[in-house]
C-alpha positions in Angstrom: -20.1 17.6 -7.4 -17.9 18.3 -10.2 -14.8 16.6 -11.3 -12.6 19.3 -10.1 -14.2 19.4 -6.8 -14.0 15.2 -6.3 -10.1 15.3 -7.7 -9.3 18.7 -4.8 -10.9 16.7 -2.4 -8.8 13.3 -3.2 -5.6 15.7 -3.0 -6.8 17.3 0.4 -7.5 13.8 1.9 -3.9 12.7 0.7 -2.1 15.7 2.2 -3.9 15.1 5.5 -2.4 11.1 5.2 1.1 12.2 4.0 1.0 14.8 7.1 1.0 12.2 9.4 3.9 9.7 8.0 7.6 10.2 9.5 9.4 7.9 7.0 12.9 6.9 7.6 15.2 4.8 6.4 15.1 2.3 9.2 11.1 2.6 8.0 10.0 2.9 5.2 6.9 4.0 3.8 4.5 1.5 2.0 2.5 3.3 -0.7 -0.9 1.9 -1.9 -3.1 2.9 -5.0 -6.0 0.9 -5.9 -7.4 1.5 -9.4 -10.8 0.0 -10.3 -9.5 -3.2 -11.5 -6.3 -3.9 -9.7 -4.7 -2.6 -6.7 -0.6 -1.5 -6.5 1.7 -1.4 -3.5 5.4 -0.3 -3.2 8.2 0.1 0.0 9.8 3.7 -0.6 13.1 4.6 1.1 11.8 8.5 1.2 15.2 9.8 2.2 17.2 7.6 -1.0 14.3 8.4 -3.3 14.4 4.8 -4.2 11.7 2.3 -4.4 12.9 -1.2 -2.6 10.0 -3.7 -3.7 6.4 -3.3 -5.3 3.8 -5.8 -5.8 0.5 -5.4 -7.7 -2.2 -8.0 -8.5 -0.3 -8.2 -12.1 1.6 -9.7 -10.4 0.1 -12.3 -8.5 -1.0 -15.3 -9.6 -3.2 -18.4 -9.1 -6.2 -15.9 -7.3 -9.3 -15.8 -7.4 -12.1 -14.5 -5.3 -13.3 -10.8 -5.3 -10.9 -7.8 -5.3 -10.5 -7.9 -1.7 -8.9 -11.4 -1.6 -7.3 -10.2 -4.4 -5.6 -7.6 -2.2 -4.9 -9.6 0.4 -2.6 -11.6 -1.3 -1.1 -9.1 -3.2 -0.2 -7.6 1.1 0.9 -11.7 1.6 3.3 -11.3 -1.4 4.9 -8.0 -0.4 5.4 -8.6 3.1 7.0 -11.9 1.8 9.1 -9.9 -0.6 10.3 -7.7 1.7 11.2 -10.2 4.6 13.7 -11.5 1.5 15.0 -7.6 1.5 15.2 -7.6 5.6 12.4 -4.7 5.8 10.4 -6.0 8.9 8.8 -2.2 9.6 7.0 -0.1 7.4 5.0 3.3 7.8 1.5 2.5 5.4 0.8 5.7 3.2 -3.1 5.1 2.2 -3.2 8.4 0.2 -6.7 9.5 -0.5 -8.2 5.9 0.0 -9.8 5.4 3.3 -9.0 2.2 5.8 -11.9 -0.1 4.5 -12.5 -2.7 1.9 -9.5 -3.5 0.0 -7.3 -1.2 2.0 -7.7 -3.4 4.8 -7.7 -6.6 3.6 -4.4 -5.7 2.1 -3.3 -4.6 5.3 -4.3 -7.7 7.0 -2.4 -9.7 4.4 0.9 -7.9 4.7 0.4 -8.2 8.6 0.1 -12.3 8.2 2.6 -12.1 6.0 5.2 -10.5 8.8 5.5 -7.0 7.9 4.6 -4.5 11.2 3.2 -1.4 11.0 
């Protein structure tokens, strides 16, 4: 499979997530990305265009583990963050990355952490 092919795949996967998202103010969406070495999440008001509070494992500190309890704490410290911003719901936008691994133990975290979606 070429690159071209993989990358028109990624995009088709993403439009088939973003397809399914009704994001509003009252709830926003929760982006995730996860590069090879870190993994990024953000609360978007869609309808402002404005970003309300992002985490990434930059971010966090004093963890260690493997990438997935990495992620999971990065999903404790957003949730956390955006309790302190009264967001309770959010809509989670997994782009082209499927609901396992660090995806889900992310998940899980922000869920601990308070955040309902």
């Amino acid at each position: 499979m070429s690159l071209k092919q993989k990358r028109e795949q990624q995009l088709r996967r993403a439009k088939r997530t973003h397809k399914k998202i009704r994001a509003t103010s009252s709830r926003p969406r929760l982006a995730v990305f996860r590069s090879l070495k870190h993994f990024y999440c953000q609360i978007i008001d869609d309808e402002n265009g404005k970003t309300l509070c992002s985490c990434s494992t930059l971010e966090v500190e004093n963890v260690s583990g493997d990438k997935k309890a990495r992620a999971k704490a990065v999903g404790q410290e957003l949730a956390k963050r955006a309790l302190d911003k009264k967001i309770k719901e959010v809509a989670l936008d997994r782009g082209r990355f499927l609901y396992h691994g660090r995806v889900q133990a992310f998940s899980d975290g922000a869920r601990e952490g308070g955040l309902i979606f």
